[in-house]
C-alpha positions in Angstrom: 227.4 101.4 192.6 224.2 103.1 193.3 222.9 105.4 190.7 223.1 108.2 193.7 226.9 107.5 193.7 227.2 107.3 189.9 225.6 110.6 189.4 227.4 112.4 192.0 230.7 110.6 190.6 230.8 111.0 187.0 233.5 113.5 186.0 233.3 115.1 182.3 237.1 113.7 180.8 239.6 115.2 178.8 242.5 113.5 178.5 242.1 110.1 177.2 244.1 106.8 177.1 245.4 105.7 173.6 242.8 102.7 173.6 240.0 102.8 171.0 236.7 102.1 172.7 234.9 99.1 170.0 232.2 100.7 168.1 230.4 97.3 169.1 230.1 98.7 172.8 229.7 102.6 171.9 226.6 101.0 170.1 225.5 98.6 172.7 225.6 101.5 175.1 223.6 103.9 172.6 221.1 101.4 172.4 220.9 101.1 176.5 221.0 104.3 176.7 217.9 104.7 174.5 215.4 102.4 176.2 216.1 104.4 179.3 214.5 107.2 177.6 210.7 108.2 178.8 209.3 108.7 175.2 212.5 106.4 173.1 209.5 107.2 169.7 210.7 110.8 170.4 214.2 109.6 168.9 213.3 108.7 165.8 214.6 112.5 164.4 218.0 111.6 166.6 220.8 110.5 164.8 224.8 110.0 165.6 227.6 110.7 163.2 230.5 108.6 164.7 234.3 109.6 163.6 236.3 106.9 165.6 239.2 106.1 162.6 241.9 108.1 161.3 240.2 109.4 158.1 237.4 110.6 160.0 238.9 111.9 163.1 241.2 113.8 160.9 237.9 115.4 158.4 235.6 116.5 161.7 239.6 117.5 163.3 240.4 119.4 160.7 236.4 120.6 160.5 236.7 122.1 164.1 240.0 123.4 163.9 238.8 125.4 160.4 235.8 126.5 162.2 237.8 128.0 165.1 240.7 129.5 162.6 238.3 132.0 161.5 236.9 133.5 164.4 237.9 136.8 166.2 240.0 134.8 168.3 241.2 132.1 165.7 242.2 134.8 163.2 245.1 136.1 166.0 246.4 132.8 166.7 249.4 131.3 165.2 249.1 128.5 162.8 251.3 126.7 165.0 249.1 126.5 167.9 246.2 125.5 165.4 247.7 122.9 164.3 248.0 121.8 168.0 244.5 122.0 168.4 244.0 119.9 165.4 246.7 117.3 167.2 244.8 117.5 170.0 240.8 116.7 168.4 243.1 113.8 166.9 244.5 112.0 170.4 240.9 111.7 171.6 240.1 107.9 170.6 236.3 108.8 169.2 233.4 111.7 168.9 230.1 111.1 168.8 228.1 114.1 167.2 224.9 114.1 168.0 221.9 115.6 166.0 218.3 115.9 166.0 214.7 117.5 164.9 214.5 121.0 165.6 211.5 120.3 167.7 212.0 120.7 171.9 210.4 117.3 172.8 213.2 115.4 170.4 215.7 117.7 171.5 214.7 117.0 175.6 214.5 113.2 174.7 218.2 113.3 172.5 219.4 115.5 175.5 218.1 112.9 178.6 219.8 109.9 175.7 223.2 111.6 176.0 222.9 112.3 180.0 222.1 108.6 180.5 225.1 107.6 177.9 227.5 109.6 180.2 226.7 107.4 182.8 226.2 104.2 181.6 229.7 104.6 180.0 231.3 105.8 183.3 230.0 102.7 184.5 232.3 100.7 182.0 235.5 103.0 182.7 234.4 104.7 179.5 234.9 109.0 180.0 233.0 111.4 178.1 232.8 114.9 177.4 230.1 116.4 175.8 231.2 119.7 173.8 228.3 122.3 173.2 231.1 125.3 172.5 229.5 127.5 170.8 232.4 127.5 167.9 231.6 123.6 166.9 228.0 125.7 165.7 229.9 127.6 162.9 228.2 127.4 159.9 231.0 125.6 158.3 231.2 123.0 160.3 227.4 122.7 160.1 227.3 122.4 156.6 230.1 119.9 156.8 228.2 117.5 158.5 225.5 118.1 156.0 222.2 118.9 158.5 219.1 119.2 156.7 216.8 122.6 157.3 214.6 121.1 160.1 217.9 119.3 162.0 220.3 120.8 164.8 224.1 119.7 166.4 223.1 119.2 170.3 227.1 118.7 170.3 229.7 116.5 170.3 230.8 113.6 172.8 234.4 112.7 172.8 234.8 109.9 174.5 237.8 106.7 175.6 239.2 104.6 178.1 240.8 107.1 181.1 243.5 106.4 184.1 242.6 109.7 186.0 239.6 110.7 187.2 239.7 114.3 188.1 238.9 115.9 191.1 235.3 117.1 191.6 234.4 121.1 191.0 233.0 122.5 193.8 229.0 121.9 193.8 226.9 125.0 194.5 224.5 123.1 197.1 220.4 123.3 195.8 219.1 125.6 198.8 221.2 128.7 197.3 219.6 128.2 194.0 216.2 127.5 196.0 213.0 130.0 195.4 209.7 128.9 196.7 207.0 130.8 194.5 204.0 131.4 195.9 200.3 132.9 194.9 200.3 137.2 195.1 198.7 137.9 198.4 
C-alpha cells in the first residue's frame, strides 16, 4: 500500500475486537515509529504509560470515568450510565497515554511519533484512536498519572485488533481552506 493510500485510508477506531494486541509489537511499533521522527533526540522528554491488563485498565477506567463523574455534565448523569462508561474504557484491549516536556519542539516531535504510530499500526490491522477530550485533562486524572511540573498528557491512544473499518467522514477538499498571502501593495 502506498503511504498516499495509507494516509488517506486510516480510519480512527472505536470498537475493538476482544484480542489483546502483544506489548512485544505495541513496542516494536513505538520504536518504528520513533526513528521516523525528524529530530528522534527531541523524544527524550516523551514517555508512554501503557495500561493493557486488567488491573491497569480498570485504575486509568476507573481514573477517566471519576474525572468525567464530576463535571457539569457528569454530576447529572446516572450512576448507571457511568458505570457503562467505565464498562466501556474496559472492552478496549489497551491505552497508551502519552506524555511529554512542556516545551513545543518535544511536544511537535511526540505529536508527529503518535501520527506515524497510527499508521504504522493500521498497517498491521492494528486501529487506534487517539483521545485528546478535554475531560481526560482533569486535574484528577492528571495527578493520577503522577506528571511532574514541566510534563503534559498529549492524550491517550486506545488501540486493538478491528473487523470493521468505518466509513470515511466527508473530507473538506484543501482549496476551501486555501488563502494565498501576499506582500501589502
Amino acid at each position: 500500500m502506498s503511504i498516499k493510500d495509507l494516509i488517506e485510508n486510516r480510519r480512527s477506531i472505536r470498537r475493538y475486537e476482544h484480542k489483546q494486541v502483544e506489548t512485544s509489537v505495541l513496542h516494536e511499533l513505538l520504536q518504528l515509529s520513533a526513528g521516523l521522527c525528524p529530530h528522534p533526540q527531541r523524544l527524550a522528554g516523551t514517555r508512554f504509560l501503557l495500561a493493557n491488563e486488567q488491573d491497569t485498565k480498570s485504575r486509568l477506567s476507573r481514573g477517566m470515568t471519576d474525572a468525567f463523574s464530576v463535571t457539569k455534565l457528569g454530576k447529572w448523569l446516572p450512576d448507571k450510565l457511568l458505570e457503562a462508561t467505565y464498562n466501556r474504557f474496559m472492552e478496549i484491549p489497551g491505552h497508551l497515554i502519552v506524555i511529554t516536556e512542556q516545551e513545543d519542539a518535544y511536544i511537535a516531535e511526540a505529536c508527529y511519533m503518535m501520527q506515524s504510530l497510527q499508521l504504522l499500526a493500521w498497517e498491521r490491522g492494528i486501529g487506534m484512536l487517539w483521545d485528546t477530550d478535554e475531560l481526560l485533562y482533569s486535574p484528577k486524572l492528571l495527578d493520577a498519572l503522577s506528571l511532574t511540573q514541566n510534563e503534559r498528557m498529549l492524550g491517550i491512544i486506545h488501540y486493538g485488533y478491528f473487523n470493521k473499518t468505518p466509513r470515511p467522514r466527508k473530507r473538506t477538499p484543501a482549496a476551501k481552506r486555501w488563502t494565498v498571502y501576499s506582500a501589502a501593495e
